[in-house]
N, CA and C atoms of all chains as a GROMACS GRO file, in nm:
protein
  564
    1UNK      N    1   0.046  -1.733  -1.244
    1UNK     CA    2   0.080  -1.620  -1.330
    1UNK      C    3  -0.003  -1.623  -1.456
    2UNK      N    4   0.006  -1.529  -1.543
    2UNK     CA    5  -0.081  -1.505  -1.642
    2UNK      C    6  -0.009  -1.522  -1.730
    3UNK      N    7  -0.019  -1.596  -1.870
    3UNK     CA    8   0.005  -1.621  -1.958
    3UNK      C    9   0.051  -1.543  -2.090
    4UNK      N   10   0.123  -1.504  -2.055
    4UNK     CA   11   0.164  -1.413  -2.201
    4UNK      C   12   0.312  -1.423  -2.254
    5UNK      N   13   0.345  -1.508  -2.284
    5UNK     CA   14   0.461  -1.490  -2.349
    5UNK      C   15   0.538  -1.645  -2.277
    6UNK      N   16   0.561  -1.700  -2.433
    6UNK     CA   17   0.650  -1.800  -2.448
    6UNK      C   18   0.788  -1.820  -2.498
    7UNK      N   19   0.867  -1.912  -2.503
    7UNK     CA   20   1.007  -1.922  -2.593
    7UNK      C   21   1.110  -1.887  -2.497
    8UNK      N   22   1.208  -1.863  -2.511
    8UNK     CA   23   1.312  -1.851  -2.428
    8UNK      C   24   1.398  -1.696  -2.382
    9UNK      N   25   1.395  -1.681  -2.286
    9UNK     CA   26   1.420  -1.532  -2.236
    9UNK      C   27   1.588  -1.478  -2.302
   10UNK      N   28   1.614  -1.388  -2.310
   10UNK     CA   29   1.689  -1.340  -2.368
   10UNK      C   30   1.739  -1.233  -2.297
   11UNK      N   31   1.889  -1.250  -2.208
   11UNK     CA   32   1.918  -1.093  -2.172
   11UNK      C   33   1.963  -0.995  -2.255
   12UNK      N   34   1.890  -0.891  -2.210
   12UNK     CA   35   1.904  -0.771  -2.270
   12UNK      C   36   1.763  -0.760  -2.360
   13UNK      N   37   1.692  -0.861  -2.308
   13UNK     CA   38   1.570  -0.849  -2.412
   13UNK      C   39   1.430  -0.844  -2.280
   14UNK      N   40   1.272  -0.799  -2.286
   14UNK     CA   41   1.233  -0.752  -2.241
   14UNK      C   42   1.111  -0.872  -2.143
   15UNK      N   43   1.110  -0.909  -2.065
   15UNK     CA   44   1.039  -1.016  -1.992
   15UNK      C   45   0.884  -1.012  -2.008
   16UNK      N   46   0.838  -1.108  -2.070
   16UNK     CA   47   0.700  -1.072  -2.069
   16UNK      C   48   0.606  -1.017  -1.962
   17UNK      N   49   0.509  -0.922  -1.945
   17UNK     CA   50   0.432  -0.940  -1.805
   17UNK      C   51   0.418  -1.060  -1.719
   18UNK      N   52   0.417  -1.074  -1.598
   18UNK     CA   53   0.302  -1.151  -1.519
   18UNK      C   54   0.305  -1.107  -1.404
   19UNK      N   55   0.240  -1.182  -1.337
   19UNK     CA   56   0.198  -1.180  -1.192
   19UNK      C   57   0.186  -1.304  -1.128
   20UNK      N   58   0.200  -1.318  -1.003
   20UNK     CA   59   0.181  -1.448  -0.946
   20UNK      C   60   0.130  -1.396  -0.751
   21UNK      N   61   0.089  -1.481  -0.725
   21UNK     CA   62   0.012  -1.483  -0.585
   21UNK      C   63   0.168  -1.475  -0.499
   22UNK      N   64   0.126  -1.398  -0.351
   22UNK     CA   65   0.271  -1.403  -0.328
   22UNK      C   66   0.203  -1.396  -0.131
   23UNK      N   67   0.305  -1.435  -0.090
   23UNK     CA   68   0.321  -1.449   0.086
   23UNK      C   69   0.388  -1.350   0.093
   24UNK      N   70   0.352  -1.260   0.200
   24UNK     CA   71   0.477  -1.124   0.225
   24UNK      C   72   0.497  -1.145   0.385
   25UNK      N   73   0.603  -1.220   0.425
   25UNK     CA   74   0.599  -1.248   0.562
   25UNK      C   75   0.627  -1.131   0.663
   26UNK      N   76   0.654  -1.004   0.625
   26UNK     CA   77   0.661  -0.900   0.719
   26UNK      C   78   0.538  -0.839   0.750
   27UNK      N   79   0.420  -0.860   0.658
   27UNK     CA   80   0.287  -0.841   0.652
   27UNK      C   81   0.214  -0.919   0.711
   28UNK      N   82   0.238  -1.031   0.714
   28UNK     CA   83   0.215  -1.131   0.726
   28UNK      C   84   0.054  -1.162   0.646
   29UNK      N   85   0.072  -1.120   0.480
   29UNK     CA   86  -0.036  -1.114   0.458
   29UNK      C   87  -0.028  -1.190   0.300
   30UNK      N   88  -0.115  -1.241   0.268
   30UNK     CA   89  -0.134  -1.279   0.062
   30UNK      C   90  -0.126  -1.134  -0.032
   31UNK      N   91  -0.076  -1.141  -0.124
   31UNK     CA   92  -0.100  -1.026  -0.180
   31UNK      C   93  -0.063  -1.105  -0.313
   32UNK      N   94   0.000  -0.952  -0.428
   32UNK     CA   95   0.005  -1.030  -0.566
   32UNK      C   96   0.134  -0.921  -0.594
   33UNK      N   97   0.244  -1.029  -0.721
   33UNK     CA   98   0.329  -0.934  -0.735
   33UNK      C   99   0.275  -0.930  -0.926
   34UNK      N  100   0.303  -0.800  -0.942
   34UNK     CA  101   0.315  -0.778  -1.097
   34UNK      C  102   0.422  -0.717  -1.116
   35UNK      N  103   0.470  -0.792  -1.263
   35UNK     CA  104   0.581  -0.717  -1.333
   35UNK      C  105   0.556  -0.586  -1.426
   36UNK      N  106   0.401  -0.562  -1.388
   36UNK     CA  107   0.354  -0.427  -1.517
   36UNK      C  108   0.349  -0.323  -1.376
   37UNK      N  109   0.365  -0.331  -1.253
   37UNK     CA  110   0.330  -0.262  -1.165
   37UNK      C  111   0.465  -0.175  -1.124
   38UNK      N  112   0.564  -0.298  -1.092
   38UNK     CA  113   0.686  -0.317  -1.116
   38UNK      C  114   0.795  -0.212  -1.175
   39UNK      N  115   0.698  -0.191  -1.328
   39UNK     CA  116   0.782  -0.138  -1.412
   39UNK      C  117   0.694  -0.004  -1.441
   40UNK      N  118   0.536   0.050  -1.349
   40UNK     CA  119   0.537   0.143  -1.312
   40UNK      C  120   0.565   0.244  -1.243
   41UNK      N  121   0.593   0.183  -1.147
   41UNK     CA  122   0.663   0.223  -1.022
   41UNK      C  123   0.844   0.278  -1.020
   42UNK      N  124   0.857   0.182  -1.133
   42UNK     CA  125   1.039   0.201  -1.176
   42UNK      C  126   1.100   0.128  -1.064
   43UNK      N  127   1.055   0.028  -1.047
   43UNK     CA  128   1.114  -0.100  -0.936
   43UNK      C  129   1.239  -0.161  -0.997
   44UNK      N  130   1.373  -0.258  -0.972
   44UNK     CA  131   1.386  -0.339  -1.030
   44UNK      C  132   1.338  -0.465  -0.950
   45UNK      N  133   1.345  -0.532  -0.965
   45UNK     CA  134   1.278  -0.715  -0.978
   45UNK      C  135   1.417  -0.784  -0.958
   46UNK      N  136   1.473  -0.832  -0.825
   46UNK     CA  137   1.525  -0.976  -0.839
   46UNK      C  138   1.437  -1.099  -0.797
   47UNK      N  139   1.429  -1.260  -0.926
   47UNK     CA  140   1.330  -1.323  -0.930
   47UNK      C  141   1.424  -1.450  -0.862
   48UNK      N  142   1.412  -1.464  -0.698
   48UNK     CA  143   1.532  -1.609  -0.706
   48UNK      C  144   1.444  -1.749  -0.656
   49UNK      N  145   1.460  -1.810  -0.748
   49UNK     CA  146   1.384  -1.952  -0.805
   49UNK      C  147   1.409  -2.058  -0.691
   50UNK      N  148   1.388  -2.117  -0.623
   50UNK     CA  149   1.441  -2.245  -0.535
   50UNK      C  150   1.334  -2.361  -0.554
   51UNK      N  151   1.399  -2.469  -0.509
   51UNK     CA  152   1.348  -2.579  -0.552
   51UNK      C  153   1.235  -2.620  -0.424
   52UNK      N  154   1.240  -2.577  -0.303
   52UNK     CA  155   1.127  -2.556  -0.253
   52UNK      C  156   1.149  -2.486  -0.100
   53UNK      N  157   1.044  -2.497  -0.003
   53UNK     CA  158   1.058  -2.383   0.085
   53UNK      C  159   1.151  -2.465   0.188
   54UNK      N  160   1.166  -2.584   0.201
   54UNK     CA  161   1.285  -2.678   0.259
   54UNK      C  162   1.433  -2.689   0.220
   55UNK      N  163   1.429  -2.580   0.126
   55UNK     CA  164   1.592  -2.558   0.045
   55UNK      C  165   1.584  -2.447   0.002
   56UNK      N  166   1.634  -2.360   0.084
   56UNK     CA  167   1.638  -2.232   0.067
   56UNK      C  168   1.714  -2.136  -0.046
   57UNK      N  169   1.854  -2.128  -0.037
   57UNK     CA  170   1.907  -2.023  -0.098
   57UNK      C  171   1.995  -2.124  -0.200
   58UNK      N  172   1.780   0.047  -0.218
   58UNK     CA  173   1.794   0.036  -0.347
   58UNK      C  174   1.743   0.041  -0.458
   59UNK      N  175   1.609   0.011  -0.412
   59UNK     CA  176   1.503  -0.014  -0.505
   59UNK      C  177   1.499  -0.090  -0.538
   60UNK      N  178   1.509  -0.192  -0.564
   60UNK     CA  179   1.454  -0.360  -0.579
   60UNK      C  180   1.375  -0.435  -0.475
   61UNK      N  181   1.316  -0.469  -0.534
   61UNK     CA  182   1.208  -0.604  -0.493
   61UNK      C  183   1.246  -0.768  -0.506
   62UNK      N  184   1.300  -0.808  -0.401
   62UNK     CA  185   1.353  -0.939  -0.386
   62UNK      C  186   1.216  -1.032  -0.387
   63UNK      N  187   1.155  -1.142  -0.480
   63UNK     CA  188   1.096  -1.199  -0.504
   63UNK      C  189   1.153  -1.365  -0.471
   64UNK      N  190   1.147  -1.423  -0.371
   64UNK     CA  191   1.187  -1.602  -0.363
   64UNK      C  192   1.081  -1.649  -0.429
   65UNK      N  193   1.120  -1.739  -0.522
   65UNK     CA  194   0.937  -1.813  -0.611
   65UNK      C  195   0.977  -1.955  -0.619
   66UNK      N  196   0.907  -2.046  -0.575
   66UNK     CA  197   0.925  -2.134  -0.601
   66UNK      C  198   0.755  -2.230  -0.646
   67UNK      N  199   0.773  -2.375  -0.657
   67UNK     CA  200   0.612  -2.394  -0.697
   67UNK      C  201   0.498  -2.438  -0.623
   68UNK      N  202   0.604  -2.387  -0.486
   68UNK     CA  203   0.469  -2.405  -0.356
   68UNK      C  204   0.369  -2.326  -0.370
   69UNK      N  205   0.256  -2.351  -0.334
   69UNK     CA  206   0.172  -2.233  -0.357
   69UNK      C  207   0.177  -2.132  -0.250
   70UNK      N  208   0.149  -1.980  -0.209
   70UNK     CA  209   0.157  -1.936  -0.122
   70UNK      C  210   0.122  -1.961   0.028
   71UNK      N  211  -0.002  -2.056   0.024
   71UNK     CA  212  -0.092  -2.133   0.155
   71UNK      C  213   0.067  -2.222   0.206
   72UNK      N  214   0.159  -2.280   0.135
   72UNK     CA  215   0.269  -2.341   0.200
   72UNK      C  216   0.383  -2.267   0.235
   73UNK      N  217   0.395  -2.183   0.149
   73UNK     CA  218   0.493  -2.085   0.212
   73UNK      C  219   0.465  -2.036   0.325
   74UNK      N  220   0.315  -1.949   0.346
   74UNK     CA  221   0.256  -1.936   0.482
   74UNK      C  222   0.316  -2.027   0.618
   75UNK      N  223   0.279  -2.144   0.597
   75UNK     CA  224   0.269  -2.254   0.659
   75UNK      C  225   0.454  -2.253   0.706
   76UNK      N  226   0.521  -2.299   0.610
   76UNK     CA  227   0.658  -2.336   0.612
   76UNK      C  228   0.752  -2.185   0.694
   77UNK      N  229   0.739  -2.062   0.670
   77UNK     CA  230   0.746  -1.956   0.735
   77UNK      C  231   0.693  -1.920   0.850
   78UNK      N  232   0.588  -2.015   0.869
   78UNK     CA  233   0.522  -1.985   1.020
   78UNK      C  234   0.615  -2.067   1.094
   79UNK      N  235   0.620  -2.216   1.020
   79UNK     CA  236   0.661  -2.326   1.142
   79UNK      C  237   0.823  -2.323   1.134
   80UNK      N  238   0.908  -2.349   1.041
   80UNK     CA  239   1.001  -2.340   1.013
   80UNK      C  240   1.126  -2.231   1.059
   81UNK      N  241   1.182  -2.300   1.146
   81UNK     CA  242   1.271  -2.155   1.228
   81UNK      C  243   1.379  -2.109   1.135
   82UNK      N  244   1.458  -2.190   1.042
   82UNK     CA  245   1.544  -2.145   0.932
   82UNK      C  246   1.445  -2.033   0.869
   83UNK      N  247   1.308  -2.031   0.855
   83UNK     CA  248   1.322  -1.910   0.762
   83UNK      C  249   1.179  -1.819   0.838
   84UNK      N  250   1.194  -1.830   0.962
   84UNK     CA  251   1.181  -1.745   1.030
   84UNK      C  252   1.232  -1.556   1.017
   85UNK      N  253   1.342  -1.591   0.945
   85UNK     CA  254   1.387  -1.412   0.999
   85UNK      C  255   1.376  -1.408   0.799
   86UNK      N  256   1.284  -1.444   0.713
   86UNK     CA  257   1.267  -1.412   0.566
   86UNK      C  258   1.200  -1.324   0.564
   87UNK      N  259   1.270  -1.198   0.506
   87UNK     CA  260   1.196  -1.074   0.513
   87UNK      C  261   1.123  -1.002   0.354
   88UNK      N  262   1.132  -1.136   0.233
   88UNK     CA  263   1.102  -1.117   0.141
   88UNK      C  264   0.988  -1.181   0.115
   89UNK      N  265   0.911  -1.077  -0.008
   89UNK     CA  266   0.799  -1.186  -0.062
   89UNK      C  267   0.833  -1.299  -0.107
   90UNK      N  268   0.769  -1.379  -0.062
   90UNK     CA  269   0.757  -1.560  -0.128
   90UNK      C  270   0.632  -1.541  -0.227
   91UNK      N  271   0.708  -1.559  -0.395
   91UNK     CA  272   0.573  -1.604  -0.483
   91UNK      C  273   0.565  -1.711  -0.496
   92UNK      N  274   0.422  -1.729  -0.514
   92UNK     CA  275   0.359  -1.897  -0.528
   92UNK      C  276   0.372  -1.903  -0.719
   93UNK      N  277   0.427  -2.018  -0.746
   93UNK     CA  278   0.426  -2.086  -0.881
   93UNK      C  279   0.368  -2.229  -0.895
   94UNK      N  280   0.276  -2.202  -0.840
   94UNK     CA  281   0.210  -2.398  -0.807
   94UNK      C  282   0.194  -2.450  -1.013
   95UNK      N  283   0.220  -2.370  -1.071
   95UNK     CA  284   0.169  -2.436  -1.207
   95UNK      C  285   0.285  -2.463  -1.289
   96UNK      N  286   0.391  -2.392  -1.257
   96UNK     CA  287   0.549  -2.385  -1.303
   96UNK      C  288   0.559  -2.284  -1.408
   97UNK      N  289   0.453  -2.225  -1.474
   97UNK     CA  290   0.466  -2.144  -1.559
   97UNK      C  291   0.572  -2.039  -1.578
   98UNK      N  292   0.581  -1.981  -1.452
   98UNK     CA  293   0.686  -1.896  -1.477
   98UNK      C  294   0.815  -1.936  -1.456
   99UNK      N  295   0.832  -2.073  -1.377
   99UNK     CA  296   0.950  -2.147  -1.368
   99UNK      C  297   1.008  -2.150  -1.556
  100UNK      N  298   0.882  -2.177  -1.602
  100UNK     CA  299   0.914  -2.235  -1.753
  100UNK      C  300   0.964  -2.137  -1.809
  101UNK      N  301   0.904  -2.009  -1.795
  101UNK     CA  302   0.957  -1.892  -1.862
  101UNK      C  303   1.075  -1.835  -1.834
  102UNK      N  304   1.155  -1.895  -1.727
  102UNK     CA  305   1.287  -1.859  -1.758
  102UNK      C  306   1.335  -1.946  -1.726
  103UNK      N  307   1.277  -2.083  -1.788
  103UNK     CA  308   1.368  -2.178  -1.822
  103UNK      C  309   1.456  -2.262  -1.707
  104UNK      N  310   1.397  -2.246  -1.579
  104UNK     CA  311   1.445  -2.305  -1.456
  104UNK      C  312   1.334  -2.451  -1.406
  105UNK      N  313   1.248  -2.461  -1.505
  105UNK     CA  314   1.141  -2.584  -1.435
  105UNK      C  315   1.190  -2.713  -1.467
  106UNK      N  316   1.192  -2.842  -1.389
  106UNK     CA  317   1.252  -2.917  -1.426
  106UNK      C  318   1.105  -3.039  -1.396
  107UNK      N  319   1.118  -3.062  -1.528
  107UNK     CA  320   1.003  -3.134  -1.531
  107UNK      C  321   0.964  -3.253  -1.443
  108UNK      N  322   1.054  -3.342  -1.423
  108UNK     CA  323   1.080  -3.470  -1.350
  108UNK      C  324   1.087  -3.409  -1.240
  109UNK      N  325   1.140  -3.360  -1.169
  109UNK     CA  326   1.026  -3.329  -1.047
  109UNK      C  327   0.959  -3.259  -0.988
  110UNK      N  328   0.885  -3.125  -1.131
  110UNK     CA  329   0.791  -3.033  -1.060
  110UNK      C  330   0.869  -2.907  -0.990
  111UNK      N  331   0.963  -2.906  -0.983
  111UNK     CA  332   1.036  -2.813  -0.874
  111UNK      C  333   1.096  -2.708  -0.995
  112UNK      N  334   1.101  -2.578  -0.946
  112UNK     CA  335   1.236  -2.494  -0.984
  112UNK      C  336   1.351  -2.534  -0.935
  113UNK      N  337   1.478  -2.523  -1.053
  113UNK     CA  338   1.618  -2.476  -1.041
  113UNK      C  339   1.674  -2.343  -0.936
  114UNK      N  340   1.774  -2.385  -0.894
  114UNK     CA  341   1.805  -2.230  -0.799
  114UNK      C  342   1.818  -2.090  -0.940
  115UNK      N  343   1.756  -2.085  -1.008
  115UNK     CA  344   1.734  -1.955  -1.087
  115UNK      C  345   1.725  -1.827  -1.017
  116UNK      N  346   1.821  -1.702  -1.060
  116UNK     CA  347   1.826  -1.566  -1.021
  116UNK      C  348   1.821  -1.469  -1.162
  117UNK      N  349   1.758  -1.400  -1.162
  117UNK     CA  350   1.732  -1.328  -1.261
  117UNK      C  351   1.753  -1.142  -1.219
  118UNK      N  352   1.753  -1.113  -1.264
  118UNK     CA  353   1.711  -0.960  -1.247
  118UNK      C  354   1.689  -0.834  -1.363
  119UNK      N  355   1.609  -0.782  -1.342
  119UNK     CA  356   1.495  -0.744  -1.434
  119UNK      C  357   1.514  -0.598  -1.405
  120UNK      N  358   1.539  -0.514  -1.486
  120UNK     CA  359   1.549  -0.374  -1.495
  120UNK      C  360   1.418  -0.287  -1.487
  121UNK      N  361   1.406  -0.186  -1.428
  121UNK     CA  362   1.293  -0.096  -1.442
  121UNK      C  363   1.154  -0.118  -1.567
  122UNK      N  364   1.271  -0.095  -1.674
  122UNK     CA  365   1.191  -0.158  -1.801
  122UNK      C  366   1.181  -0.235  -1.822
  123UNK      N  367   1.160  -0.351  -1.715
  123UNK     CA  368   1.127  -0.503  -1.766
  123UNK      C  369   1.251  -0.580  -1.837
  124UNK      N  370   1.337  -0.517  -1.879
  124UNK     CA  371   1.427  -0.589  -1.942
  124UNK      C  372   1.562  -0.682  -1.830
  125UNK      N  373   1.554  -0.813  -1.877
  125UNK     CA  374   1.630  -0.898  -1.802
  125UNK      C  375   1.772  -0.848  -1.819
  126UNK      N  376   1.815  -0.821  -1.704
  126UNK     CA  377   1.985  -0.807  -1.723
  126UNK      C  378   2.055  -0.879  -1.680
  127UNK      N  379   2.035  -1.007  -1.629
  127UNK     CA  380   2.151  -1.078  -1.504
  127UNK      C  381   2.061  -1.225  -1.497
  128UNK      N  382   2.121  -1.306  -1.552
  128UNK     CA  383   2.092  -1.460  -1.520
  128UNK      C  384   2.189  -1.514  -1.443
  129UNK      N  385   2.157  -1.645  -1.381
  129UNK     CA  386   2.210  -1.725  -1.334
  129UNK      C  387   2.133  -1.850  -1.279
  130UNK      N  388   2.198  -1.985  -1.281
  130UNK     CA  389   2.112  -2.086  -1.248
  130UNK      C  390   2.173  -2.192  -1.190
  131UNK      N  391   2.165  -2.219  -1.044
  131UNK     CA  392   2.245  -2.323  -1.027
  131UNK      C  393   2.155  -2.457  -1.020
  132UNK      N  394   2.216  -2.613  -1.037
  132UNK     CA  395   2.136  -2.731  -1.003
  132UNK      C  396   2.090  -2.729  -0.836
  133UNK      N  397   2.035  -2.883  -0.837
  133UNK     CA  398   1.963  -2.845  -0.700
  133UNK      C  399   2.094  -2.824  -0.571
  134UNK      N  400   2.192  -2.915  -0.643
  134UNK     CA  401   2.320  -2.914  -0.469
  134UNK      C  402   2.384  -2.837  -0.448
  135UNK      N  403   2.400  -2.705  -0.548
  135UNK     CA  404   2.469  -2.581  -0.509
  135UNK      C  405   2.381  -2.450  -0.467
  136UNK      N  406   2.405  -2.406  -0.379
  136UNK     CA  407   2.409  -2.265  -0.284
  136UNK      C  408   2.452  -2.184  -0.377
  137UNK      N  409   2.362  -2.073  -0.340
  137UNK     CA  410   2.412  -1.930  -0.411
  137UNK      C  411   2.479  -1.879  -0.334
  138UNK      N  412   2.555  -1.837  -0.362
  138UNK     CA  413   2.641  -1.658  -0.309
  138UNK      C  414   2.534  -1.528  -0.330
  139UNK      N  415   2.553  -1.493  -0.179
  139UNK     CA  416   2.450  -1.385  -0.162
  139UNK      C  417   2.534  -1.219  -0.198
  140UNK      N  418   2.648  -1.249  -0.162
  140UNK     CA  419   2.745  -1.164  -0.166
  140UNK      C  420   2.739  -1.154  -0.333
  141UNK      N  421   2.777  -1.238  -0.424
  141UNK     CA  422   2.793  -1.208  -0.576
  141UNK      C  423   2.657  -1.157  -0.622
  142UNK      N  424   2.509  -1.197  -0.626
  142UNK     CA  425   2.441  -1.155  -0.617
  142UNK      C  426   2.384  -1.016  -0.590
  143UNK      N  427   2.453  -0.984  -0.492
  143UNK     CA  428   2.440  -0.832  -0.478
  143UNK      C  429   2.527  -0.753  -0.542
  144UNK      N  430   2.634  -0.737  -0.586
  144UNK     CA  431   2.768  -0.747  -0.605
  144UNK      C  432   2.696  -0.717  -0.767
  145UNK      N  433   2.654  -0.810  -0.821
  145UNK     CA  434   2.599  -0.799  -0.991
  145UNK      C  435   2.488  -0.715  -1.001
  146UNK      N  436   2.439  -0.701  -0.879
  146UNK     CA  437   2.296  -0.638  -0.859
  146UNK      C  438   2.331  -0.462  -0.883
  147UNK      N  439   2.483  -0.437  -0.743
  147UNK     CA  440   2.499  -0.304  -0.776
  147UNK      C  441   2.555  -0.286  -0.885
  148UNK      N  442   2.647  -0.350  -0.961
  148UNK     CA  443   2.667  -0.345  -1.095
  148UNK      C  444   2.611  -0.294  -1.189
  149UNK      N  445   2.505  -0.363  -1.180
  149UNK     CA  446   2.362  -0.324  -1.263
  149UNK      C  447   2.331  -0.183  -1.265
  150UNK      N  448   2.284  -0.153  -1.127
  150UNK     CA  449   2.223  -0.020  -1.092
  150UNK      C  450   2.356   0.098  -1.127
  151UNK      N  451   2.477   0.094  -1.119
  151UNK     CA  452   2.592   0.145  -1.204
  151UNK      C  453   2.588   0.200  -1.317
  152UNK      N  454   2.611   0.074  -1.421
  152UNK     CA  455   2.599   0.011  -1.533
  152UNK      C  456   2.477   0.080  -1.589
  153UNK      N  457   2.336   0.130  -1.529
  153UNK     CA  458   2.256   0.177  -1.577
  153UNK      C  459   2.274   0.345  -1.585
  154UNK      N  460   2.331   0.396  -1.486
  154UNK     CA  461   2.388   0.511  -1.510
  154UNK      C  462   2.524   0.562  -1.656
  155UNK      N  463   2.615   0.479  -1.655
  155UNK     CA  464   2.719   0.487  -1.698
  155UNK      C  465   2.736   0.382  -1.795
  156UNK      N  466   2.642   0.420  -1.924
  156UNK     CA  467   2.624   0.309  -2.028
  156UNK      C  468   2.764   0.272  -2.110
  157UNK      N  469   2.880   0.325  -2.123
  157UNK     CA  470   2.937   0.312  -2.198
  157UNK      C  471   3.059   0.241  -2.092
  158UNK      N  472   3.036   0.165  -1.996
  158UNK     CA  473   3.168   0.169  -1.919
  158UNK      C  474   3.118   0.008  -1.860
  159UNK      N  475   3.231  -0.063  -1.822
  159UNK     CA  476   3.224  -0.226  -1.798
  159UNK      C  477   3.222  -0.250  -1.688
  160UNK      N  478   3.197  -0.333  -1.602
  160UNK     CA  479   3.240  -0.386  -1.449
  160UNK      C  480   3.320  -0.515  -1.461
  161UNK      N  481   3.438  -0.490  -1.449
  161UNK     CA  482   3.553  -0.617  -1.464
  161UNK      C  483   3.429  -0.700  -1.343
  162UNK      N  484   3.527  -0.832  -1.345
  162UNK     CA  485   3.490  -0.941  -1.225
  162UNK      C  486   3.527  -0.894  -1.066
  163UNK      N  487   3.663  -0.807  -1.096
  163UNK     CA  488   3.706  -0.785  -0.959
  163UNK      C  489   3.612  -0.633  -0.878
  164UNK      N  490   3.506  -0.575  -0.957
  164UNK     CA  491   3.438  -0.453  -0.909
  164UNK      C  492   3.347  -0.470  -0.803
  165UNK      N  493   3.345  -0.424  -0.761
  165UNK     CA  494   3.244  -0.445  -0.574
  165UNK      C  495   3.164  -0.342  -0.594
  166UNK      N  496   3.226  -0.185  -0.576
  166UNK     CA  497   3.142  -0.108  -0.540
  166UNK      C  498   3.178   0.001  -0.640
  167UNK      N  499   3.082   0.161  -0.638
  167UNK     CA  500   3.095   0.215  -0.728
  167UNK      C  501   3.262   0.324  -0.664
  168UNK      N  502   3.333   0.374  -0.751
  168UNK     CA  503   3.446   0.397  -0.729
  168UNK      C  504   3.609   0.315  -0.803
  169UNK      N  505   3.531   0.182  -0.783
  169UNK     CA  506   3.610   0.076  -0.792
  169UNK      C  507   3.628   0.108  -0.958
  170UNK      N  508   3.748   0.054  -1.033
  170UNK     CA  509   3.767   0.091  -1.126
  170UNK      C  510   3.713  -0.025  -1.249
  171UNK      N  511   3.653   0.062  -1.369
  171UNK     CA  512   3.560   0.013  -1.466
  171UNK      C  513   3.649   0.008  -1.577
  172UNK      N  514   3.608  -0.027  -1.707
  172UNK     CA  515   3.653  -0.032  -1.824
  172UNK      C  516   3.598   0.024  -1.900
  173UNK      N  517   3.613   0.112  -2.034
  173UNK     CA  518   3.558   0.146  -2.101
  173UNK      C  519   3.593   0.156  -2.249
  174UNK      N  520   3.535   0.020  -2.286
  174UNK     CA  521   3.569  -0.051  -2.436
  174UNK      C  522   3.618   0.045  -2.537
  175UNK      N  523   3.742   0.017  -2.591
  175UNK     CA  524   3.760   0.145  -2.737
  175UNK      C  525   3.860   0.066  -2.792
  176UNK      N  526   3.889   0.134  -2.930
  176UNK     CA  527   4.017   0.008  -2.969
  176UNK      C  528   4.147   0.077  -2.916
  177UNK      N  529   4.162   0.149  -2.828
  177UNK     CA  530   4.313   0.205  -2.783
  177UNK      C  531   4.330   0.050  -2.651
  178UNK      N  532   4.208  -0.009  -2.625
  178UNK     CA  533   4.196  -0.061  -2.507
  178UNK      C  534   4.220  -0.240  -2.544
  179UNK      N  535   4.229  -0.280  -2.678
  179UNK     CA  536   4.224  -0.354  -2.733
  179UNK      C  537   4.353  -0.427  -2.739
  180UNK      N  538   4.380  -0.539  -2.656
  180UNK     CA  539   4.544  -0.604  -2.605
  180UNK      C  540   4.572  -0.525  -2.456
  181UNK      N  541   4.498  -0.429  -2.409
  181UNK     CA  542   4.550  -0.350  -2.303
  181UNK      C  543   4.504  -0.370  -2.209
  182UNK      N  544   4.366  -0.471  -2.174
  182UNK     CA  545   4.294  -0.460  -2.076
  182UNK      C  546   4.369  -0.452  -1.967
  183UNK      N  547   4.488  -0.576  -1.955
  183UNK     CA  548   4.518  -0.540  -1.813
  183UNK      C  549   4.578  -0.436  -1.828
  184UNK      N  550   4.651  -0.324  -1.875
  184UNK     CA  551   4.716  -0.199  -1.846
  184UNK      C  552   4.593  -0.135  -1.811
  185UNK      N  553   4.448  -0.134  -1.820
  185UNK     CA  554   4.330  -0.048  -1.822
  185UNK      C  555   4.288  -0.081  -1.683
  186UNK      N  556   4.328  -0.182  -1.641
  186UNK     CA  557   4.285  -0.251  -1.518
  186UNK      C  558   4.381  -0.207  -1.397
  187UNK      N  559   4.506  -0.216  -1.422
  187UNK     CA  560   4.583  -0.221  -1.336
  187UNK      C  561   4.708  -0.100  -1.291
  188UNK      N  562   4.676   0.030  -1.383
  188UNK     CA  563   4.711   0.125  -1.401
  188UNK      C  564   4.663   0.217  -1.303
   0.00000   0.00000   0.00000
């Protein structure tokens, strides 16, 4: 992801941009997600974090 | 609904590939997997745990305008609820219509009855609730 914005997130407060490289397994293809694309489009974004691809939900 | 379900963790995408190809548990994953191989964005919402490189089970959700509305974070031995998750999710999408009005704990779906803060409501919740 790209670097913009540090310190600690705040709900109700506004997430900095980024992007990060992404696997889309119905595509079965690489692509990239952005949060400026995101919020062109009028998407919402759920971001769910796991500790790796051997521990899922 | 309109949302974009994002799983991120700090594999890079070349392993997710890999782990989705071979891996029959997540065989039927019909969401993007982002790669965080650097933790950066783990860091940015505060789910990276340094000692061992890995994200926290972190859920976030992020409004149209970028703005975060919905945290949650569990350690590594607890499971999320997929059901609450969604559940806060339609909330949200509600909640964005109908700014002045609450989603108790017990609200599921839209219909279901809301709150709407005033001081007549103040000592009354449960009469507001259960009326």
């Amino acid at each position: 992801m790209s670097e913009s914005g540090t310190g600690q997130l705040m709900l109700g407060h506004e997430v900095p941009d980024f992007e990060m490289d992404t696997y889309d397994p119905v595509a079965k293809n690489f692509s990239k997600f952005s949060l400026a694309e995101q919020k062109q489009a009028g998407r919402w974004t759920i971001l769910f974090f796991y500790p790796a691809d051997f521990t899922f939900v | 609904m309109g949302a974009d379900i994002v799983t991120v963790s700090t594999d890079t995408h070349y392993v997710h590939l890999a782990w989705q190809r071979h891996e029959k548990e997540l065989a039927d994953v019909r969401y993007t997997m982002g790669a965080d191989p650097t933790g950066s964005l783990s860091r940015l919402f505060g789910v990276y745990d340094d000692f061992s490189g890995l994200a926290l089970r972190g859920t976030f959700i992020i409004n149209p305008a970028g703005v975060l509305m919905n945290s949650e974070v569990n350690f590594y031995n607890m499971g999320r609820n997929i059901n609450e998750l969604m559940r806060k999710f339609k909330a949200n999408l509600y909640l964005a219509k109908k700014v002045d009005e609450g989603c108790p704990s017990t609200w599921q779906e839209e219909g279901d009855k809301t709150l709407r803060p005033s001081p007549e409501m103040v000592g009354r919740v449960h009469e507001a609730l259960h009326e």
